[in-house]
N, C-alpha and C positions, 0 to 999 in steps of 0.2 A: 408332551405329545406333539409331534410332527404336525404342520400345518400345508396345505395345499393354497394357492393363489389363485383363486374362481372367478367368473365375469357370469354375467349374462347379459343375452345379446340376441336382435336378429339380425341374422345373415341375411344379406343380398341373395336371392337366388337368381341360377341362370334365367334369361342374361343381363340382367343389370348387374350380376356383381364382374363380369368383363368390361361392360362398359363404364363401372365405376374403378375400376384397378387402372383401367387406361388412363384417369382424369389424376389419378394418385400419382401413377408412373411420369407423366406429365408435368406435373408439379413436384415432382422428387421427394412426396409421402418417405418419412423416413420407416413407418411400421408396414410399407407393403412388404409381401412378403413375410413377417412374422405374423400378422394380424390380416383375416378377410375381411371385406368392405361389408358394415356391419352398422347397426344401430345401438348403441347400450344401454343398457333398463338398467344394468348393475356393474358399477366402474369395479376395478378390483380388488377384492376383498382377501383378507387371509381367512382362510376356517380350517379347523383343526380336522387332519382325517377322521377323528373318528365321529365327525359331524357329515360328511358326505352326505350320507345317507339323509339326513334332516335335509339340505341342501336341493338333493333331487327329490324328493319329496312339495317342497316347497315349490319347485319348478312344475309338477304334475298337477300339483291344486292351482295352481295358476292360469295353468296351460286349460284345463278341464272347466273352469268359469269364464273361458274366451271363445271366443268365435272367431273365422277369418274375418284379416280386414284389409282394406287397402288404404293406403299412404300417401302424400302426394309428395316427391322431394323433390327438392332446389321451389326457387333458385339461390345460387350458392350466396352463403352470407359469411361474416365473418365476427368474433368474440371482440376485436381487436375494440380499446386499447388493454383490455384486460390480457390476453391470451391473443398469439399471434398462430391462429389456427384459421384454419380456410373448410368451409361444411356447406351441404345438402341440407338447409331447413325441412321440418319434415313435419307436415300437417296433415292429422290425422284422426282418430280416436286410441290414444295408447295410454293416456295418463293411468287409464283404471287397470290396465296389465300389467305397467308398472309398478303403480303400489304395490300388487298381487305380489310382486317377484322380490320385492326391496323390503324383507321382514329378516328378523331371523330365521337362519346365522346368515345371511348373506345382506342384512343391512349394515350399513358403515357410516360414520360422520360425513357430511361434502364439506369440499371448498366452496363450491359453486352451486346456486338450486339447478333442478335438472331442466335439460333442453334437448327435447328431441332431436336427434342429427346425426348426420352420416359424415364422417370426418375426410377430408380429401387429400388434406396436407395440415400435419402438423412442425408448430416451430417454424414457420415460414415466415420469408420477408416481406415484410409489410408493403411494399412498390410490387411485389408478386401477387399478393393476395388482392389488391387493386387490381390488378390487371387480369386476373383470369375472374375473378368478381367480374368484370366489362366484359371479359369476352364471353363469358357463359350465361350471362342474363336472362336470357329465354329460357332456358335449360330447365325443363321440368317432367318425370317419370311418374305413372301411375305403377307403384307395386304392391301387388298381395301376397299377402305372407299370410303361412299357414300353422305356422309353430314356432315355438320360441328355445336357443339353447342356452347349453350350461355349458361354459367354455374353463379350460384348465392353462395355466401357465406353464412352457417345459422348459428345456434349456435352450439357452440362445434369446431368450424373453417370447417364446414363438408361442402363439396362442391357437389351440386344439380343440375343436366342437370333443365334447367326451360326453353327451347328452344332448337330447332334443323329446318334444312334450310337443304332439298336435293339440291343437285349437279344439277343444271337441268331448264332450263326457266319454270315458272310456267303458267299454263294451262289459258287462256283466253275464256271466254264467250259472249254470248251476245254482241257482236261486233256490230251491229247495234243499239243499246242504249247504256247503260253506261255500260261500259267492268266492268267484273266482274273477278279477280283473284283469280285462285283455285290453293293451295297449299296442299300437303300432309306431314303431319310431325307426327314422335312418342309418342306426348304430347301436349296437350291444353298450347298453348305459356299464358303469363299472359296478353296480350290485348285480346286476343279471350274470359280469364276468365272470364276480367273486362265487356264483353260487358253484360256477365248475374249479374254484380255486385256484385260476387261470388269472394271469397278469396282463393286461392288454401291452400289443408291441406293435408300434407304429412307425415304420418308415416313409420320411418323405425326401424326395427327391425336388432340385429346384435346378432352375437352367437361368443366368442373367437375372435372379434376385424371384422370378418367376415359378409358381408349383409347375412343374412337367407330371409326376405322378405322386401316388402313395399306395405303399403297400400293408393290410392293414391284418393283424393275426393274435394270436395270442400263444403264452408262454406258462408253461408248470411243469418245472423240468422232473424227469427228463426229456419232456416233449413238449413241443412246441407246433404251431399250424399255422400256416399260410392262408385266409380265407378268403380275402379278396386279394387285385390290385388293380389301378385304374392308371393308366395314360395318358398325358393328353396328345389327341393326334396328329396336332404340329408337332411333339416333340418325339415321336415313336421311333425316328430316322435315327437317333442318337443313342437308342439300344438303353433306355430307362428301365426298360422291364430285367433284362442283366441286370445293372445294378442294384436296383430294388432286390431282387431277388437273394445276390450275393449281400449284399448290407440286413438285407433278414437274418440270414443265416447267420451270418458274423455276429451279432447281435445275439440272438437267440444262442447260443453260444458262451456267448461270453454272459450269459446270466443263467446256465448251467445246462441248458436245452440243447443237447448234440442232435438230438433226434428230432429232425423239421420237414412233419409232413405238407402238403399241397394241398391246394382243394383243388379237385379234379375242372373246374372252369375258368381256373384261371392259366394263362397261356404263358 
């Protein structure tokens, strides 16, 4: 059976996760760009596809026994002499979400017990991590996070939120027949995909190691759909939305979807 490479993690949301990619870029992060600025409850794990579903599962019981919180991060410290990494201490209440998310099938052996932390540079030189350890001393962020995701590994080692689970018991229905659970989340989880038999197809576009856009759709040939695409608009000048556009296409194409409709809002 095929296995998939999964994380979980919270994302920085805007804008700390800008003002944490700059402190990466800065110190020459070699996972920017494949990896967003990010906390991990769950390093990476193999789980077989046909455990998915357990997987996001295990992320909604999790998500649905938490509450929002906030965080306090930095100031930066560093693993060294174990691990020549450079982080965002991160003081909080997360140990009990953790556990929630760290079970089966997405627990794994560690090398290391776990420590909360936002990573800024990895594999870095030890005289570097000293010195921006000194220069960022003060450096401390109050952030609240509201939900927790399920990240996927693709080609290139680039890591892709493919799920997210608010903080929050999810809304029930129809209590006099068969309860119906209504969730709200930032992205078509991949069971929700599969229900239309649809393969999700993600194009992302990067400028100098940087996301410019992504355009985000899905594929069950012979059709294929464009639903979204986002820009960013520093980089709108350089015609991302063309290429996005045409690399859907090509794409969608080559995995047997000649026929690629639009969603009417997207420009």
């Amino acid at each position: 059976m095929p296995r998939v490479r999964l994380g979980v993690a919270l994302l920085l949301p805007a804008p700390f996760d800008a003002e944490v990619d700059g402190m990466r870029r800065a110190l020459g992060d070699g996972t920017l760009g494949r990896m967003p600025a990010h906390l991990t409850l769950v390093p990476p794990v193999n789980v077989r596809e046909d455990r998915l579903g357990e997987a996001l599962a295990v992320l909604r019981r999790a998500a649905a026994a938490t509450r929002p919180f906030t965080l306090t991060l930095g100031p930066p410290a560093s693993f060294l002499p174990d691990n020549p990494t450079l982080y965002l201490s991160a003081a909080g209440e997360i140990h009990d979400l953790r556990d929630r998310v760290f079970v089966d099938p997405l627990a794994r052996p560690l090398t290391w017990p776990f420590v909360p932390h936002v990573t800024l540079a990895d594999e870095a030189e030890p005289d570097r991590i000293a010195a921006a350890a000194q220069a960022l001393a003060d450096y401390t962020i109050e952030v609240a996070f509201d939900r927790v995701h399920l990240l996927r590994e693709g080609p290139g080692r680039v890591w892709v939120p493919i799920a997210d689970a608010m903080f929050a018991v999810p809304a029930v229905i129809g209590r006099g027949g068969l309860p119906v659970e209504i969730t709200v989340t930032e992205r078509v989880d991949p069971e929700a995909r599969a229900l239309a038999g649809a393969e999700a197809l993600v194009v992302t576009a990067r400028a100098g190691g940087v996301v410019a856009g992504y355009a985000d759709g899905w594929c069950r040939p012979p059709r294929a759909h464009l639903c979204s695409m986002t820009v960013a608009p520093e980089q709108a000048h350089l015609g991302v939305d063309r290429h996005l556009l045409a690399a859907f296409r090509s794409e969608a194409a080559a995995r047997g979807c000649g026929d690629v409709t639009v969603a009417p809002d997207v420009g």
